[in-house]
PAFIKOL-952724 format. One line per 4 residues: number of its first residue (from 1); their letters; for each residue x, y, z of C-alpha. Coordinates in pm, whole numbers. Example, Ala and Ser with C-alpha at 12.3 -4.5 7.8 and 13.67 -1.06 7.14 Angstrom:
residues 2
1	AS	1230,-450,780  1367,-106,714 $
This chain:
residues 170
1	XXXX	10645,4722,-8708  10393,4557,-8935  10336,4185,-8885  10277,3930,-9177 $
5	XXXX	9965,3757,-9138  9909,3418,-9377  9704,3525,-9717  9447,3301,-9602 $
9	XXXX	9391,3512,-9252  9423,3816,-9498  9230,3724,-9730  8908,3623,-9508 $
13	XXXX	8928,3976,-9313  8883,4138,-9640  8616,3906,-9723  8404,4005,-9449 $
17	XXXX	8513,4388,-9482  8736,4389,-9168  9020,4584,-9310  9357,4396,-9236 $
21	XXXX	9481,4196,-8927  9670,4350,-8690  9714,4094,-8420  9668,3740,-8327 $
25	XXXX	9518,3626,-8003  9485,3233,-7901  9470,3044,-7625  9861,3030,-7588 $
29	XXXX	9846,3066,-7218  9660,2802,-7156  9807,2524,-7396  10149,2692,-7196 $
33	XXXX	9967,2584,-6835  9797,2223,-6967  10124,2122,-7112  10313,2179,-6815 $
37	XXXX	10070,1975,-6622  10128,1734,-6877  10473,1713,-6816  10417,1705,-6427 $
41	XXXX	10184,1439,-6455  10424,1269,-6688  10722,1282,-6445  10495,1198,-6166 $
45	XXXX	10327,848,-6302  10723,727,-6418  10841,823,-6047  10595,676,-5871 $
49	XXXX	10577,296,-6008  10954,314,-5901  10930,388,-5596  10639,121,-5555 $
53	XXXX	10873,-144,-5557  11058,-40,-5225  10667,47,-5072  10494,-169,-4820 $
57	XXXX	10151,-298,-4905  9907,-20,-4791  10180,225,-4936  10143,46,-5255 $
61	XXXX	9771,84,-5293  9814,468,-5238  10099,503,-5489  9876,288,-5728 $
65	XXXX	9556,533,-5685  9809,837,-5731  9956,641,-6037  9578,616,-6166 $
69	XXXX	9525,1030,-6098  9809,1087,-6253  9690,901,-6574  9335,1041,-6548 $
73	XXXX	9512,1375,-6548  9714,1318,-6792  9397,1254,-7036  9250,1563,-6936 $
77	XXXX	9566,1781,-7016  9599,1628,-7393  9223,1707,-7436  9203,2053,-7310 $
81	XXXX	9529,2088,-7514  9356,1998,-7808  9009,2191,-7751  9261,2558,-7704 $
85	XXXX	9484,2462,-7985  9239,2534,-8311  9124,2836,-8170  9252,3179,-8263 $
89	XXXX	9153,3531,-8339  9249,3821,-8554  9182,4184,-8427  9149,4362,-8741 $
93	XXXX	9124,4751,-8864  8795,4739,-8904  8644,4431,-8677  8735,4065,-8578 $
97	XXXX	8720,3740,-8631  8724,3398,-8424  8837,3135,-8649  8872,2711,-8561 $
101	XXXX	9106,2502,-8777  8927,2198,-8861  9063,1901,-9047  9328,2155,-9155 $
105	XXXX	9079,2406,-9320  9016,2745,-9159  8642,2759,-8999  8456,3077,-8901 $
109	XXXX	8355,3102,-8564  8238,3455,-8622  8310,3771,-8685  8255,4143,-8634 $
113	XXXX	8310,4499,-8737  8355,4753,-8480  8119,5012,-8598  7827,4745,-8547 $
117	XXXX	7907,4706,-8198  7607,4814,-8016  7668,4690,-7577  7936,4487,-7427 $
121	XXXX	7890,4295,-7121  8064,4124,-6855  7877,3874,-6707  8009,3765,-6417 $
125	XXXX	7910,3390,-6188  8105,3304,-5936  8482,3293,-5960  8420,3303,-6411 $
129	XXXX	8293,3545,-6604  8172,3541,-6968  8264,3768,-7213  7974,3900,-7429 $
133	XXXX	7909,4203,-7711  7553,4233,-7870  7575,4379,-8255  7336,4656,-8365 $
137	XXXX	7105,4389,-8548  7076,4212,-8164  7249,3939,-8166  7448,3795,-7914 $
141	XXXX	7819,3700,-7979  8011,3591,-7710  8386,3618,-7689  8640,3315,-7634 $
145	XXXX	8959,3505,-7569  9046,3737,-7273  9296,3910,-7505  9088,3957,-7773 $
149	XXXX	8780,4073,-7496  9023,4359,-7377  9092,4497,-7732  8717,4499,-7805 $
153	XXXX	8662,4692,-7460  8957,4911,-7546  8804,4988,-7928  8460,5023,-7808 $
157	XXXX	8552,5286,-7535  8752,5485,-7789  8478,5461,-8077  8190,5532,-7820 $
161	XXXX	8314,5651,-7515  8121,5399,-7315  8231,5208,-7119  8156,4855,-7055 $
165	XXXX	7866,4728,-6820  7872,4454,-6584  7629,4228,-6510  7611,3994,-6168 $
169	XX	7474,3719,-6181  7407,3445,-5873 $
């Protein structure tokens, strides 16, 4: 099954000689997760300044600093909402390319072929870990999406039959 792609996403991977899209990746999961904290958070700051009004005093300053959470994380789920939503990538024949809608025009974030793909990396800190491929001319890209990270990997291990190294760091 062949998926239509927008002759604008078309037309940019054969600008940079990356063949033809083959699949979208974006940050769906998480705008899924931040909305639904939105919504909780929602729920939560109507349901609490009811129930304030049957609340004794020192219940009232504790439903008024969970009222005041609620808000702050309500803020923080429209923001992160809007950082993931003009993200996305295109895995292409030939390469990729990370792409940020801006203002309603299409921004490249950058982009890559496969054959220039020289090392990947996973560097790993903690609990996170950063995604990052180095191109034959040494520079350093690193990757946004964990989808679009695990058809690199996948590409790169069939093209070179390396596989990817991992780096620790503390």
């Amino acid at each position: 099954m062949t998926r239509k792609f927008s002759s604008e996403i078309t037309q940019l991977a054969e600008q940079y000689s990356l063949g033809t899209p083959v699949k979208r990746h974006s940050h769906l999961g998480w705008i899924i997760f931040w909305a639904y904290v939105l919504g909780m958070c929602l729920l939560a700051s109507i349901a609490f300044p009811l129930s304030m009004f049957s609340s004794s005093h020192t219940s009232i300053v504790l439903d008024t600093c969970l009222e005041l959470i609620f808000l702050l994380c309500i803020v923080v789920s429209v923001a992160l909402i809007l950082v993931y939503l003009p993200y996305s990538a295109y895995e292409c024949t030939e390469g990729f390319i990370e792409l940020n809608r801006r203002k309603g025009k299409l921004e490249v974030k950058q982009f890559l072929r496969w054959d220039d793909i020289s090392h990947m990396h996973v560097v790993s800190m903690g609990r996170g870990a950063s995604y990052e491929i180095i191109d034959r001319r040494g520079r350093r890209l690193s990757i946004d999406s964990r989808s679009l990270w695990r058809a690199c990997k996948r590409i790169f291990k069939q093209r070179t039959g390396r596989d990817v190294e991992r780096i620790v760091k503390k």
